[in-house]
C-alpha positions as CSV (number, residue, x, y, z in Angstrom):
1,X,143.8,214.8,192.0
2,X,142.5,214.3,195.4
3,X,140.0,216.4,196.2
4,X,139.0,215.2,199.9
5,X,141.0,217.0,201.9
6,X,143.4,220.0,202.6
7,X,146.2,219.6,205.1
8,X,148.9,221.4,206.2
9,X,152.0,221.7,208.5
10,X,153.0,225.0,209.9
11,X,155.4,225.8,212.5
12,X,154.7,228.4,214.8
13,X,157.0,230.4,216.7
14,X,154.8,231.0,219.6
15,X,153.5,228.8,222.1
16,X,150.7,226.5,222.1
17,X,148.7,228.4,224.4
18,X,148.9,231.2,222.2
19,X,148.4,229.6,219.1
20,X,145.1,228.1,220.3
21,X,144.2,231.4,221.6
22,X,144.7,232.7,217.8
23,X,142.7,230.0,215.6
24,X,140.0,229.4,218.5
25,X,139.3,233.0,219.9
26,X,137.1,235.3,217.4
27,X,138.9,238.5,218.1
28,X,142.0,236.7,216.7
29,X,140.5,234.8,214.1
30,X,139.1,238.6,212.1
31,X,142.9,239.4,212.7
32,X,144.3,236.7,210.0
33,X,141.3,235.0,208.1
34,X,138.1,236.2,208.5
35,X,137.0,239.9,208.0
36,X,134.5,239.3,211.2
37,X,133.7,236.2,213.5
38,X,131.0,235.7,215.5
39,X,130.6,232.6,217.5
40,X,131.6,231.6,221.4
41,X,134.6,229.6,221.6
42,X,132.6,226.6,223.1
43,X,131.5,223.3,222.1
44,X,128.3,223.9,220.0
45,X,128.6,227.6,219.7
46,X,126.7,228.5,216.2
47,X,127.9,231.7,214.8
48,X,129.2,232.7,211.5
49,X,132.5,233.5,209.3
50,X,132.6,236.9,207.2
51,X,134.3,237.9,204.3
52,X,134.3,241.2,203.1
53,X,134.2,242.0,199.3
54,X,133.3,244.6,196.7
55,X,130.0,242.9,196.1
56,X,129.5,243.2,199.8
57,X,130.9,240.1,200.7
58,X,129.8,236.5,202.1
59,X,128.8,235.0,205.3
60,X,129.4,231.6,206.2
61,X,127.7,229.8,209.0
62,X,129.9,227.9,211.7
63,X,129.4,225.6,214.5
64,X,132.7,224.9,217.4
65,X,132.9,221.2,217.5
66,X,136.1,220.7,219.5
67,X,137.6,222.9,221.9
68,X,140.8,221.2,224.1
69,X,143.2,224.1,224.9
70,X,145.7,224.4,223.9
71,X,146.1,221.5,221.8
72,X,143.0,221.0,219.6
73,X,140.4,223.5,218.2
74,X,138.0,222.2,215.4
75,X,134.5,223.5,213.7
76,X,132.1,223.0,210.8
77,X,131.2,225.8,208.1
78,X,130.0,226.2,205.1
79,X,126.6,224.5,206.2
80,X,123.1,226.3,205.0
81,X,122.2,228.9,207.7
82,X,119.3,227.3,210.2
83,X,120.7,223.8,209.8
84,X,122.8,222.0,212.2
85,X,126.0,221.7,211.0
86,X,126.9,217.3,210.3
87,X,129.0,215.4,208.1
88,X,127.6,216.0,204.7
89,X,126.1,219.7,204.7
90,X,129.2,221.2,205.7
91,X,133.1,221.3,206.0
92,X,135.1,220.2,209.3
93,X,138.1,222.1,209.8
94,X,140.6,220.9,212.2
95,X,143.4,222.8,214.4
96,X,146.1,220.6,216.5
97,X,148.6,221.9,217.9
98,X,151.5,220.2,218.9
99,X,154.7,221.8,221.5
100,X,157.9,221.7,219.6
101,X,161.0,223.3,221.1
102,X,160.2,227.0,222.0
103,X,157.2,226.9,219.3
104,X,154.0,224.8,217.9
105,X,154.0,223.0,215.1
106,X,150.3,223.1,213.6
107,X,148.5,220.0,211.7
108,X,145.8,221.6,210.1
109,X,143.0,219.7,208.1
110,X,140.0,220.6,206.1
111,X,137.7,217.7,205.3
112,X,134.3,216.7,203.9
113,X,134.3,218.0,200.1
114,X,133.4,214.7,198.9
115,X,130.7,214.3,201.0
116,X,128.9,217.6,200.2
117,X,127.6,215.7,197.4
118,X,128.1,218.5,194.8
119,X,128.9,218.0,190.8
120,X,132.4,217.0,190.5
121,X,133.1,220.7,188.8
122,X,131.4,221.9,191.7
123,X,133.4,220.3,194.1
124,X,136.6,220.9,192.2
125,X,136.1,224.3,192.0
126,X,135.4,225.0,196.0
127,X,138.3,223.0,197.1
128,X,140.4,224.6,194.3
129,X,139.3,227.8,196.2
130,X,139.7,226.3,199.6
131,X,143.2,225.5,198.9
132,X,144.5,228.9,197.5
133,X,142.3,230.5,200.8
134,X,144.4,227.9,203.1
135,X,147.3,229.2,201.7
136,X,146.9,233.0,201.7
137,X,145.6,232.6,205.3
138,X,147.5,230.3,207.2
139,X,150.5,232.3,207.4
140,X,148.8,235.2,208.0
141,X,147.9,232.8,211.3
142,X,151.8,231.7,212.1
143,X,152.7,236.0,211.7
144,X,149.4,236.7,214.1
145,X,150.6,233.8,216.7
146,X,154.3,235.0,216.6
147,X,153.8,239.1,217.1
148,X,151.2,238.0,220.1
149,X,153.6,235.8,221.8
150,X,156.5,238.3,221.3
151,X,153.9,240.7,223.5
152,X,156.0,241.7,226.9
């Protein structure tokens, strides 16, 4: 099983400018994945991911590391909090978003388990986790995306 990285194709009934505006912009983001986000949707923004749960939940640290509206929107997380965010200590997520007909069709990609350096079971488990996230979330992103761009 490869365990190095997630990816995914979505299509998107909404335009690219809105998609973008969905995975890059933190209001939208705590609407489909995360239940807060804090971080400025500019290159090298630090901030952090939340997620709620009955054991009061987790918070993940997150640093924007490309911003090109409204076709590519990419950051790290997952890093220890205080450290800058590199290949190694954390996870790079990727957004592009590509026009097609009236919608977007979005590549998403998660890399960088493998280079965490964590115990194989370790690393199983978390992308394992990562993977079932992915897929609860994402089209919680493509229903987000369509209802905005069906706003009047």
């Amino acid at each position: 099983m490869e365990l190095g990285t997630i990816e995914r194709e979505l299509y998107v009934e909404a335009t690219p400018a809105v998609v973008f505006e969905v995975v890059s912009d933190p209001a939208h983001v705590k609407q489909w994945w995360s239940d807060d986000a804090r971080y400025e949707t500019v290159v090298g923004s630090e901030g952090e991911i939340l997620f709620a749960d009955a054991d009061g939940g987790k918070v993940e640290a997150f640093t924007v590391v490309e911003v090109q509206p409204p076709t590519r929107f990419s950051f790290r997380w997952t890093h220890p909090a205080g450290e800058e965010a590199v290949e190694g200590n954390s996870l790079l997520v990727t957004f592009e978003l590509v026009a097609q007909g009236a919608g977007t069709l979005v590549r998403f990609r998660e890399t960088g388990f493998r280079e965490r350096g964590w115990t194989a079971a370790v690393q199983q488990a978390t992308y394992e986790d990562h993977v079932h996230g992915w897929d609860y979330f994402l089209p919680r992103l493509v229903t987000h995306a369509a209802a905005l761009d069906a706003r009047p």
